[in-house]
C-alpha positions in Angstrom: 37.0 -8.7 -6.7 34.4 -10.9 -8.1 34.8 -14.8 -7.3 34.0 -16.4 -10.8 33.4 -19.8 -9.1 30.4 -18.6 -7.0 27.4 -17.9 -9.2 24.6 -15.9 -7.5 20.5 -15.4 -9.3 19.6 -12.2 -7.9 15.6 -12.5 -8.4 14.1 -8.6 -7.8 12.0 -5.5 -8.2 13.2 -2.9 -10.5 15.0 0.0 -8.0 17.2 1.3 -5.7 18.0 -1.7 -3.7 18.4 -4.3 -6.4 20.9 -1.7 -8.1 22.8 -1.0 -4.8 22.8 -5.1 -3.8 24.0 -6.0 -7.2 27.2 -3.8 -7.2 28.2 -5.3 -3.5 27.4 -9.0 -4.1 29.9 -8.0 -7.3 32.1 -8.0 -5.0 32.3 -11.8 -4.2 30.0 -13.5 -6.7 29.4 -13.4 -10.5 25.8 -12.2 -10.4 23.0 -13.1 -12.8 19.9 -10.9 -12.3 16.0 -12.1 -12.9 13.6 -8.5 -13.0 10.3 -9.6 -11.9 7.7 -8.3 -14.1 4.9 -8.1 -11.6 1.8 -8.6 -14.3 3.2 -11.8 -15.6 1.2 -14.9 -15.3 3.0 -17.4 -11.9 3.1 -19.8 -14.8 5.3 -17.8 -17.4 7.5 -16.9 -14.0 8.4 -20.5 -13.1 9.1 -21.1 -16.6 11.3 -18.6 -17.1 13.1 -19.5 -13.4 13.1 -23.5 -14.4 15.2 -22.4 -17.0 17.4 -20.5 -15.4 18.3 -23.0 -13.3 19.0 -25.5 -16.2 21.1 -23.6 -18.0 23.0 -21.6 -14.9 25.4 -23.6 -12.6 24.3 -21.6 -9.4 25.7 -21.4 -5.7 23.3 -19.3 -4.2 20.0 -17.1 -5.1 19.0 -13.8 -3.5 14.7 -13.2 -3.6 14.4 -9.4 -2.8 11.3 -9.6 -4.4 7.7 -9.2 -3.3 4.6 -6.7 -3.6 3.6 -4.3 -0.8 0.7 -2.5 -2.3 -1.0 -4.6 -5.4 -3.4 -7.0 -3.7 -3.9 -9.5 -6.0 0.3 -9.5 -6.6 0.8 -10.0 -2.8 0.4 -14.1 -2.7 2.1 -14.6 -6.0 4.9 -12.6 -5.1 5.4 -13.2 -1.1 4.0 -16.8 -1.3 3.5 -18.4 -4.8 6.6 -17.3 -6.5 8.9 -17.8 -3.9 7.7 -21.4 -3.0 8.3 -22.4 -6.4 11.8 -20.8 -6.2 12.2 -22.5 -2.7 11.3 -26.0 -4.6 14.4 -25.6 -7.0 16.7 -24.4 -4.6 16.4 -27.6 -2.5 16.0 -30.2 -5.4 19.7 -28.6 -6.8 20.9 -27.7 -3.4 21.3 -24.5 -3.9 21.0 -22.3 -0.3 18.3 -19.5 -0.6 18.7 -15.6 1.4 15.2 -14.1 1.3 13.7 -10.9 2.7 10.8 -11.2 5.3 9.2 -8.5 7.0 9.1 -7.2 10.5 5.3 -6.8 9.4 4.7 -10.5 10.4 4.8 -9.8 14.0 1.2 -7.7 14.0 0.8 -6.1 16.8 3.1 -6.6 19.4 2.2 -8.1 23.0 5.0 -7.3 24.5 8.1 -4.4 24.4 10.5 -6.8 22.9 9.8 -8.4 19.8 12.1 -11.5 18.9 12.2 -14.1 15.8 10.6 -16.2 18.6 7.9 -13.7 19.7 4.0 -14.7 18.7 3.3 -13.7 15.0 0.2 -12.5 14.1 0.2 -10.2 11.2 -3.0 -8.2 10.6 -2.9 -6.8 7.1 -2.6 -9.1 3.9 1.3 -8.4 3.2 2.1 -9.4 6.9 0.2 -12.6 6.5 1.5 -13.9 3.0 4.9 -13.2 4.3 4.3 -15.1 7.2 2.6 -17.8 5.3 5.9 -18.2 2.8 8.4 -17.7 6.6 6.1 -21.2 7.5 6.5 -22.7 4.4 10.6 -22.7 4.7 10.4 -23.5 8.2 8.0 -27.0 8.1 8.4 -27.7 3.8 11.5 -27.8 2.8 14.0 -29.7 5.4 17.0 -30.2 3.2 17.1 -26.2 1.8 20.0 -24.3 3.4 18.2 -21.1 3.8 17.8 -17.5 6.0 15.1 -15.2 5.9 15.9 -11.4 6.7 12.7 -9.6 8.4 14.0 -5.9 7.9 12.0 -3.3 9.6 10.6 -0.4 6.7 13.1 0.0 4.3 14.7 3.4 4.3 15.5 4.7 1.1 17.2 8.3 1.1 18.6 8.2 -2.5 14.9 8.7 -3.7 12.9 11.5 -4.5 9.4 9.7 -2.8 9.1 10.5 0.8 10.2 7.4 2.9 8.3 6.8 6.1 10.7 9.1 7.8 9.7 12.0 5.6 6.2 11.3 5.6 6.3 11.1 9.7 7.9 14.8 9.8 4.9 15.8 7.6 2.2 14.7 10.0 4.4 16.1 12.6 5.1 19.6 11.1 1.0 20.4 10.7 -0.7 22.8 12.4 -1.8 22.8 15.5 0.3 19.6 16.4 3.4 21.5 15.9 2.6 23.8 18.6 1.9 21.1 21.2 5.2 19.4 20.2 7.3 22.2 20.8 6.4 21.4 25.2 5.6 18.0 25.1 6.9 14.8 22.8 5.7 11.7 22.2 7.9 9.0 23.7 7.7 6.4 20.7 9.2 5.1 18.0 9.8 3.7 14.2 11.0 0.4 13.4 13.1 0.9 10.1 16.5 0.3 8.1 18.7 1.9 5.7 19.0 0.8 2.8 22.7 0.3 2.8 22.7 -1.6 5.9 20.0 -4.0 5.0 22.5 -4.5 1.6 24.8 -5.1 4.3 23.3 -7.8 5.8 22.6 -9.3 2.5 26.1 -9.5 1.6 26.9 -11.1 4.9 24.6 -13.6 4.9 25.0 -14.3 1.2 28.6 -15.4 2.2 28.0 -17.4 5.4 25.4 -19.3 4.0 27.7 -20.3 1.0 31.1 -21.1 3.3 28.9 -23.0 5.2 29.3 -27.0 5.1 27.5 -28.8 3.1 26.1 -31.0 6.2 25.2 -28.4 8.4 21.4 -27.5 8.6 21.4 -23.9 8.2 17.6 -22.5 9.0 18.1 -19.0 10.4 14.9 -16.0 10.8 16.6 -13.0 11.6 15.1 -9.3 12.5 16.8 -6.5 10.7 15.7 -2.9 12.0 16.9 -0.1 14.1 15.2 2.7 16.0 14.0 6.3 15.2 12.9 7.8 18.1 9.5 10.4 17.3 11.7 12.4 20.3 14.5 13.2 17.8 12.1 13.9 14.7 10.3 16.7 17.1 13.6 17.9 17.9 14.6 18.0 14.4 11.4 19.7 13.6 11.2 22.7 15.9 15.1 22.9 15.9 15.4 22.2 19.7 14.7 19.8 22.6 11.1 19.6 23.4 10.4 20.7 27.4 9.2 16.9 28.3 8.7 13.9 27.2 5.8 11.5 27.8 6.3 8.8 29.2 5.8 5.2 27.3 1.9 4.2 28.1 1.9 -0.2 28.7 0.8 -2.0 26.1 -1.8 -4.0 28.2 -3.0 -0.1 28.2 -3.3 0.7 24.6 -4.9 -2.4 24.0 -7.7 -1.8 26.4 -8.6 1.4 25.2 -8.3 1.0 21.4 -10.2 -2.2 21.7 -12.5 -1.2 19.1 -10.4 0.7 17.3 -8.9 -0.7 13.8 -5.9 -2.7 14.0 -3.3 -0.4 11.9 -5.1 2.5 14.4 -3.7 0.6 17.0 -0.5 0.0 15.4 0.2 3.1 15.2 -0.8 4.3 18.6 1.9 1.9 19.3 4.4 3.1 17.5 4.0 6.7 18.6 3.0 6.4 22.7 5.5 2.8 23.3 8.7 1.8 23.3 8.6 -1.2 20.7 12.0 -2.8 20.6 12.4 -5.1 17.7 15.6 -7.0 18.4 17.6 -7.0 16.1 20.2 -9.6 15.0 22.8 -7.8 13.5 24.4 -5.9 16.3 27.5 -4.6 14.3 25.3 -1.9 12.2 25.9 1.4 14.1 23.2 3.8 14.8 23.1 6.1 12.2 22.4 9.8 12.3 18.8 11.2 11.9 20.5 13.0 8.5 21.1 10.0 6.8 17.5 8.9 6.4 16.5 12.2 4.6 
């Protein structure tokens, strides 16, 4: 049942998880949306958020916003946009939920990755989300606020090929298909369904707003699960694989892909090591390899 009293500005990209996250914040706020037209002018967008915020008597805003692929987008979307936002929020008092990205971690050093591990993203997306994730942390000591790094988001409810799609692609081709069918990779993707990141959002949406008023409420938090490559083979070829490899250190990749490029690397990692992004919302359940596709 929605809770007149509590006013939420969704800010967002057209799609699939704006719809889905509107519907279940329904259930507990009266939700205004704000559709971010990507080719506007960072001018024309504060004007129309200023406004909003004049004319809207708001307890919380949502920014599930951002670009991923548009270059020149990326800082006005994961940096400029969102520091603006982050400005208003604190001078009204208003707490801020915003989603990060596991991408600001880089390249891991280590097996287990925590909101505390070294970040040292190596593409431009990583680097402007990490640059906003600093802004909140040392800018703005009176916003209530908590940034959600999800792992790739998970879509299944589209017809494009999510990373879990694509993966069974480069694994299906010819000859690498035969060689899978004896031996497997012993790695892994770092992801989320959609639904449970929505999840997440929800819950945090309500904690941060029952919260009191004089707590200081500053939270990162990682958001991903695991999809082993071991059960994508198996899926694949329709049975177990005869072994399994076993994970290669890290100190190992590192030293021979030296001169390799960094998303080379990355991905090395992700198929030959057992990355474990910790994640901070233990009550999500594993979910079936079935419910990605």
């Amino acid at each position: 049942m929605t809770n007149k009293n509590s006013n939420l500005l969704l800010i967002h990209n057209e799609g699939t998880l704006a719809k889905k996250a509107r519907i279940s914040l329904e259930d507990y706020f009266y939700v205004k949306t704000f559709p971010v037209n990507k080719d506007m002018a960072l001018e024309k967008l504060d004007e129309y958020i200023s406004e909003l915020f004049k004319t809207q008597n708001l307890n919380l805003v949502v920014y599930i916003s951002g670009e991923t692929r548009n270059k020149p987008n990326m800082m006005k979307l994961n940096f400029e946009f969102p520091a603006s936002i982050s400005y208003l929020c604190e001078k009204a008092k208003i707490p801020l939920i915003y989603l990060s990205s596991l991408s600001i971690y880089g390249i891991p050093k280590k097996n287990y990755v925590s909101t505390d591990s070294q970040k040292s993203p190596f593409n431009i997306y990583g680097r402007t989300k990490l640059k906003f994730d600093n802004l909140l942390k040392n800018n703005f000591s009176n916003l209530k606020f908590c940034a959600i790094a999800p792992g790739t988001i998970i879509n299944p409810y589209s017809n494009n090929n999510n990373l879990i799609k694509k993966i069974i692609g480069v694994l299906s081709s010819k000859p690498l298909i035969w060689f899978l069918k004896y031996i497997s990779p012993a790695g892994n993707l770092a992801c989320v369904h959609i639904d449970d990141l929505i999840v997440c959002i929800v819950k945090e949406s309500l904690e941060i707003t029952l919260s009191k008023d004089e707590d200081l409420y500053k939270r990162f938090k990682n958001c991903s699960a695991k999809v082993r490559i071991y059960d994508l083979v198996t899926y694949i070829i329709g049975y177990e694989p005869i072994f399994i490899m076993k994970y290669i250190p890290i100190k190992l990749i590192k030293l021979i892909s030296l001169f390799f490029p960094k998303n080379l690397r990355m991905k090395l990692l992700v198929y030959l090591i057992d990355i474990e992004y910790l994640n901070n919302y233990m009550f999500l359940e594993k979910r079936a390899l079935s419910n990605y596709f």
